[in-house]
C-alpha positions in Angstrom: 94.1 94.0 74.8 94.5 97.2 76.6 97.7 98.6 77.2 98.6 101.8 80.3 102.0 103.1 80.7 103.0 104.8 83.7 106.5 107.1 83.3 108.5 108.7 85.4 107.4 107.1 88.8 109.3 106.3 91.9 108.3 103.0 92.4 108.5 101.8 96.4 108.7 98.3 96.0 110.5 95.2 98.2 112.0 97.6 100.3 113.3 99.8 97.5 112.7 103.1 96.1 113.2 102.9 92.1 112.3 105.4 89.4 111.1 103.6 86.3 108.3 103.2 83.7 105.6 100.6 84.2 104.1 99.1 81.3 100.4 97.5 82.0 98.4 95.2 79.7 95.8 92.9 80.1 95.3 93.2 82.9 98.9 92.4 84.4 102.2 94.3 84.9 104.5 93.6 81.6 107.4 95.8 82.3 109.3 97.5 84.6 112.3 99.7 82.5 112.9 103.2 82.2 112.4 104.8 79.1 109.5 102.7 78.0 108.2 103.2 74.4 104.4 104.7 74.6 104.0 103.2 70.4 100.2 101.4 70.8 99.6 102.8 74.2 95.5 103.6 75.3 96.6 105.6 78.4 99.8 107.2 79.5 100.2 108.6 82.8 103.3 111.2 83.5 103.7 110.4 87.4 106.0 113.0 87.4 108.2 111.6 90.3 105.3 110.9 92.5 105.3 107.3 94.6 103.9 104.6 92.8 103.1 101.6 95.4 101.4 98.5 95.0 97.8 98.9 95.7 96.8 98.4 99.3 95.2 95.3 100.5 93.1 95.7 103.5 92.4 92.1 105.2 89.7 93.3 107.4 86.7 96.0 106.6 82.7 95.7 107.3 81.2 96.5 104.4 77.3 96.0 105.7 75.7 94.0 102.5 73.1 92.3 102.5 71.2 93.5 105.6 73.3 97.0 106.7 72.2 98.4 103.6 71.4 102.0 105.4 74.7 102.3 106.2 76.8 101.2 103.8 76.9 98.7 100.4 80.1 97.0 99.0 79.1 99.1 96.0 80.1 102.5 98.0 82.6 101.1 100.3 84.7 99.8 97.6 84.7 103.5 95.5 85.5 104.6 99.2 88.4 102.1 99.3 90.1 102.5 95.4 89.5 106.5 96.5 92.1 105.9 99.1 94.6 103.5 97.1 93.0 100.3 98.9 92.6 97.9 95.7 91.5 94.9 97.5 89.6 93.9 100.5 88.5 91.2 102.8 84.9 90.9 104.5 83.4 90.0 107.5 81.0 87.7 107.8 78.6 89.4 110.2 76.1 90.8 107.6 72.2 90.1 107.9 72.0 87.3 107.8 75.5 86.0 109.2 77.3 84.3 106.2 77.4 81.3 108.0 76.5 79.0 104.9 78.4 78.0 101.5 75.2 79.6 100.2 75.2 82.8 101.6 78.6 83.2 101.4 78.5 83.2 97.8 75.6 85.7 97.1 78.2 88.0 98.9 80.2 87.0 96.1 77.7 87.6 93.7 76.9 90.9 94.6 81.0 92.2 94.7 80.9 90.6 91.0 78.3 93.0 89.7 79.2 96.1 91.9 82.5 96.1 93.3 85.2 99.1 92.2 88.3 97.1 94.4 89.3 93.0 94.2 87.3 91.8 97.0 87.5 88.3 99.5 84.8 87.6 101.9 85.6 85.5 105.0 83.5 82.1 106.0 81.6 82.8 109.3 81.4 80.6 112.0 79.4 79.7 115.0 78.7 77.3 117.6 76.8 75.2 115.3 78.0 75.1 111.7 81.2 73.7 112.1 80.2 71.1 108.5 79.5 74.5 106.8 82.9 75.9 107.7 84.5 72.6 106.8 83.4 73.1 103.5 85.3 76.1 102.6 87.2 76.2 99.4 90.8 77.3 100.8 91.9 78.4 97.2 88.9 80.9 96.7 88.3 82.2 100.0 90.3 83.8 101.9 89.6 82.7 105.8 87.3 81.6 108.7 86.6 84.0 110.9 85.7 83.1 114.3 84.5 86.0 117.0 85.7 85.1 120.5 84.2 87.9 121.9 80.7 89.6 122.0 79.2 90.4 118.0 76.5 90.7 116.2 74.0 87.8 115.4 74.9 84.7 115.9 78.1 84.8 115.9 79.7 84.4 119.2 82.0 81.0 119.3 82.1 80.6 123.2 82.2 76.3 123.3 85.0 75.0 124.4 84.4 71.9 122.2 83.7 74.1 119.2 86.9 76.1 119.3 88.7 72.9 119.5 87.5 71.0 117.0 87.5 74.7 114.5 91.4 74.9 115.2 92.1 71.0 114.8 90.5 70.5 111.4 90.3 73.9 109.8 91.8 73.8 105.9 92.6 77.4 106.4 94.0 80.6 108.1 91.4 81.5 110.8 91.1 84.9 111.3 90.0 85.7 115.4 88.3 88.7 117.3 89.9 88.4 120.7 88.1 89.9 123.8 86.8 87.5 126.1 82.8 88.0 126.7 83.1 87.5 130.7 85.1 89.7 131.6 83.2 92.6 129.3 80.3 91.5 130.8 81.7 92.5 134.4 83.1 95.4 133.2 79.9 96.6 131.7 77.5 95.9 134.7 80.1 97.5 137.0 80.0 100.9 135.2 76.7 100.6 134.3 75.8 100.7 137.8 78.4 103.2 138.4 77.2 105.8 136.3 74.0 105.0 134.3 72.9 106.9 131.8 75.4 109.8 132.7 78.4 107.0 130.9 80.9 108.5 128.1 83.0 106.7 125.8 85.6 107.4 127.7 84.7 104.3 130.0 85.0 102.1 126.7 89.0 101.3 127.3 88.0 100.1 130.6 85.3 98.0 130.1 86.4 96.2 127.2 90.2 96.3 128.8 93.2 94.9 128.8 92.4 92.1 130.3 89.8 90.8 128.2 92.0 91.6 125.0 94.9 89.5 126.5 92.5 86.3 128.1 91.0 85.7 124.7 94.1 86.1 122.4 96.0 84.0 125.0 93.5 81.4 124.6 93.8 81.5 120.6 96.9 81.3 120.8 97.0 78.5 123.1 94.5 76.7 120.4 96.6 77.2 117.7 100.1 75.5 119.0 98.3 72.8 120.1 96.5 72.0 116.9 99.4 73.8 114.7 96.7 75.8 113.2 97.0 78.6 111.0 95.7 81.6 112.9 95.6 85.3 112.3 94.9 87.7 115.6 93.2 90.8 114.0 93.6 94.5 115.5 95.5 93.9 118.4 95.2 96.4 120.8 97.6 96.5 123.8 101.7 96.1 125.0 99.9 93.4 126.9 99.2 91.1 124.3 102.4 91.6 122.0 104.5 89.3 123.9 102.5 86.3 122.2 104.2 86.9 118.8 107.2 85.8 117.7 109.2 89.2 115.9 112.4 86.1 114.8 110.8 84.0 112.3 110.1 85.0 108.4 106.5 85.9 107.9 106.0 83.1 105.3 107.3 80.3 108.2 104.9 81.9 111.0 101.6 79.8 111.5 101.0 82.5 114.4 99.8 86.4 112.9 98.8 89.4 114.4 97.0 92.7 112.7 97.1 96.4 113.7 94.5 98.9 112.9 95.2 102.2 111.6 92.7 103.9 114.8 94.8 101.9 117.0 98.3 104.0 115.6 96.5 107.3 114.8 94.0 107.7 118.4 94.3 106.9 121.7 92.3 107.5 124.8 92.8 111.1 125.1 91.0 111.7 122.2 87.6 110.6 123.6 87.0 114.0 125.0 86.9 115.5 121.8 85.4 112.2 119.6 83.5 110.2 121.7 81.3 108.1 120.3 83.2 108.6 117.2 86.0 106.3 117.8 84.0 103.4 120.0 85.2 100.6 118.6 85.7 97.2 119.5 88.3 96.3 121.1 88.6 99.9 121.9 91.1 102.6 121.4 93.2 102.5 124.7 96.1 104.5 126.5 98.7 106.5 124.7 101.7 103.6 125.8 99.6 101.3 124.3 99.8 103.0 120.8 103.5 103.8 121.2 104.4 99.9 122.0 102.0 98.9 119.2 104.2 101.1 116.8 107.3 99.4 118.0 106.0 95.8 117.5 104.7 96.8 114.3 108.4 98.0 113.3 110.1 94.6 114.9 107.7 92.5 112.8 105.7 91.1 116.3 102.6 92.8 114.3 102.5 91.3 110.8 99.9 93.5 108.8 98.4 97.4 109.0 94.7 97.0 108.0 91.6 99.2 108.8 88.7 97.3 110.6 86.4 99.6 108.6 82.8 99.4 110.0 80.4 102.4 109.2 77.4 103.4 110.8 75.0 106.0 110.7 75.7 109.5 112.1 72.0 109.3 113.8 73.1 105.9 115.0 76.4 107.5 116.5 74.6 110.3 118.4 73.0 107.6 120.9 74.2 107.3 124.1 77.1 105.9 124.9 75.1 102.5 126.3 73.1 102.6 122.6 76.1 103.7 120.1 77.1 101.4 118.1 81.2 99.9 118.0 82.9 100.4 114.5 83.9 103.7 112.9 84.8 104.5 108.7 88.4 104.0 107.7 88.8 102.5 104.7 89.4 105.8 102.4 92.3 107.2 104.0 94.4 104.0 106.0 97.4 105.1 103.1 97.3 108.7 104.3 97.2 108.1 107.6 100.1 106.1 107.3 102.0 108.0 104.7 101.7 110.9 107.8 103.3 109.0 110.1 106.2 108.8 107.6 106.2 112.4 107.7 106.6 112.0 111.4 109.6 110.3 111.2 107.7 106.6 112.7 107.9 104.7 109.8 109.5 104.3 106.2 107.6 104.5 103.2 108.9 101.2 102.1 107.9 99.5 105.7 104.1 101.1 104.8 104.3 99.2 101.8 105.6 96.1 103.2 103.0 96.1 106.3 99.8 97.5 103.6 101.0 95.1 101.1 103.5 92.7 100.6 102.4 91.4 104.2 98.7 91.0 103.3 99.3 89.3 100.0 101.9 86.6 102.1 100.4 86.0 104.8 96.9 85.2 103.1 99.2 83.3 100.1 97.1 85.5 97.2 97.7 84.9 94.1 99.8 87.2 92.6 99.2 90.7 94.1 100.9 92.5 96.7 104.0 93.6 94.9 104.5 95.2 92.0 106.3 92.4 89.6 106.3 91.5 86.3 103.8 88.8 85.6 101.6 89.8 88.9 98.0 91.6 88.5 98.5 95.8 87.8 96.8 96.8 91.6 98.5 100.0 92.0 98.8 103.3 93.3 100.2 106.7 93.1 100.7 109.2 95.8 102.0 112.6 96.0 103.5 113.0 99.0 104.0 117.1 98.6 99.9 117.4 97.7 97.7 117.7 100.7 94.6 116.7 101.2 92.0 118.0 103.9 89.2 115.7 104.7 86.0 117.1 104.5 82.3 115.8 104.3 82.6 116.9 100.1 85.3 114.6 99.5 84.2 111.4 101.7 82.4 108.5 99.8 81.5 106.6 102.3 77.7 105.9 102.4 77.4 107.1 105.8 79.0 110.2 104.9 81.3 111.0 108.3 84.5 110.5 109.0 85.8 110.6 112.7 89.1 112.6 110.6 87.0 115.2 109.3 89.0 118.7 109.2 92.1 117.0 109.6 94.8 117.8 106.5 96.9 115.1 105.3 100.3 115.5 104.0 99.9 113.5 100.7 96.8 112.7 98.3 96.4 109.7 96.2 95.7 110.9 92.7 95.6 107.4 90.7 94.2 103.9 91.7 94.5 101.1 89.2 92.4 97.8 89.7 93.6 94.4 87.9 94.7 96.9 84.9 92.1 98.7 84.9 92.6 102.8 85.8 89.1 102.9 88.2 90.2 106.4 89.7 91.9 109.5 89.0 92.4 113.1 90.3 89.2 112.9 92.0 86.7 111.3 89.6 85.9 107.5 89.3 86.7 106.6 85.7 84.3 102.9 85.5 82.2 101.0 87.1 84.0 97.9 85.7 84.4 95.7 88.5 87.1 94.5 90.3 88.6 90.8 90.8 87.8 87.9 92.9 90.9 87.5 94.8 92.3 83.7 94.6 94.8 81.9 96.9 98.0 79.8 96.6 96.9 77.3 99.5 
């Protein structure tokens, strides 16, 4: 039995700020007290009136592995992750190949087991065609289906009226959408494409993959989901337009209906193409300054459930293409807490609403078993921030494999100097600590 004592922290917790001790061992949180005997105590850590906040759980990042290797591994995604106080995450299934098989699925498992830093989750794929695979999914070990209704890579389009129907009638689980209808990008893209060639920017992105098709395809999920009383999750809305779909009245635990919000969608918007471009192409895209501002809004009325990051790294020789040959996704996961924790210095949000959106939300909405909050009895996935330390991102402190970030130069207000995993202290002051890996997350479902 291990045992970690953290003193003098202000804990930002269920909507409080409390200064206390937190006593760890085994694994899980044992007490929360002030004044907290450090007898037969491995590790104490004097916080020293920094924030200490329940580690973030980020419910949507691409992590590239198996397949994507040259641009990123779980293995260096998650060290990017507990580097930025994210202690679980949540994959997508469009790997090489797709996981769109109970067997697949699990090698992904396999791999996080051996290699993964953070508690990790990867979501069940699904296509036109493997609708008996996705019915197989274990509810209480995985944590969602995910189902593209929009252009993506591989196989992985679900575009059959039949299909969609029959996925939101008998699915044992939350499914987890990407909303922009294919048609209407399609007519977008060969109408600019003949516009301007090879001479297109990403500053055309916003309009091709537009409003429009963000609010036909979210509509239409929507529309699924009453009809069947699914359980469906939108993930990164991106426009005013759509926001009038979700309900801001009902408790988060009663809602079948929820919606996501990116960091990139908060932080950017479309002005910042002309200094970015390729950069921040992402899908669905980074659009108008109002869109940002009503996105914050909704995010503070509780019309957008969860903040996550939609981390999906590529190569920087991949990103120098043009804009036709770029690839959509840009590397997030490191600094989503920062970001965030700057927009509290702006005077947009609270601290304790971070926390409640990074991970209270997360760990309700996907019912996981015992994480989220920092309680007595639940796993010890925390984090602690100084809010008066900045930090300056640059290309020697980013562990992502690809090695860019689209903030690079920008100084943050804050730094995360400790990350704690099920118990375990994986990162501190700048140097990773273990390679002990990090828990598969379960569900109360």
């Amino acid at each position: 039995m291990t045992k970690l004592l953290i003193r003098n922290a202000r804990v930002v917790n269920e909507g409080r700020i409390t200064e206390t001790d937190v006593l760890v061992e085994s694994g899980f949180i044992a007490q929360i007290k002030s004044g907290l005997s450090d007898q037969h105590v491995d590790t104490v850590i004097d916080a020293n009136g920094q924030c200490l906040l329940p580690g973030i759980i980020d419910d949507q990042v691409h992590f590239r592995e198996p397949g994507l290797t040259h641009k990123a591994t779980i293995q260096s995604e998650a060290r990017a992750a507990v580097a930025g106080g994210v202690t679980s995450f949540m994959e997508m299934p469009n790997t090489v190949p797709n996981a769109l098989t109970q067997e697949l699925l699990a090698q992904k498992y396999e791999i996080a087991a051996q290699t993964s830093l953070a508690n990790y989750s990867f979501f069940m794929g699904a296509s036109n065609d493997n609708l008996d695979e996705v019915l197989r999914t274990d509810s209480s070990t995985v944590c969602g289906i995910k189902v593209f209704m929009g252009s993506s890579t591989g196989n992985m389009l679900v575009d059959n009226e039949r299909v969609l129907n029959e996925l939101f009638r008998q699915s044992p689980m939350l499914i987890a959408t990407h909303c922009e209808d294919e048609a209407t990008i399609r007519a977008n893209t060969e109408h600019y494409k003949a516009k301007y060639g090879n001479q297109a920017t990403a500053e055309l992105h916003p309009l091709i993959r537009n409003e429009e098709a963000c609010l036909k395809s979210s509509s239409l999920a929507v529309e699924l989901a009453r009809q069947h009383n699914a359980r469906l999750h939108i993930l990164h809305i991106s426009t005013a337009d759509e926001l009038s779909l979700f309900d801001k009245k009902l408790p988060l635990a009663q809602k079948l209906i929820t919606a996501e919000v990116c960091v990139h969608h908060l932080w950017f918007d479309s002005r910042d193409y002309a200094t970015l471009g390729n950069q921040i192409k992402c899908n669905p895209a980074i659009k108008a300054p109002h869109h940002k501002e009503a996105l914050l809004t909704a995010l503070l009325d509780d019309r957008l459930d969860i903040i996550a990051t939609d981390h999906a790294p590529h190569t920087w020789a991949e990103k120098q293409q043009t804009y036709w040959q770029a690839p959509s996704g840009l590397p997030l996961v490191q600094h989503p807490l920062l970001l965030m924790i700057d927009l509290v210095k702006q005077g947009k949000l609270s601290l304790e609403s971070v926390v409640r959106k990074m991970s209270h939300a997360p760990a309700e909405c996907f019912q996981i078993d015992r994480r989220g909050y920092i309680r007595e009895g639940y796993w010890a996935d925390l984090v602690l921030v100084d809010t008066e330390k900045p930090t300056t991102v640059s290309k020697q402190n980013i562990y992502y494999q690809c090695g860019w970030s689209p903030l690079e130069g920008h100084t943050f207000n804050a730094s995360v100097t400790n990350t704690i995993v099920s118990g375990k202290l994986v990162y501190a002051d700048g140097q990773f600590l273990t390679d002990q890996s990090g828990e598969r997350l379960l569900f109360n479902r």
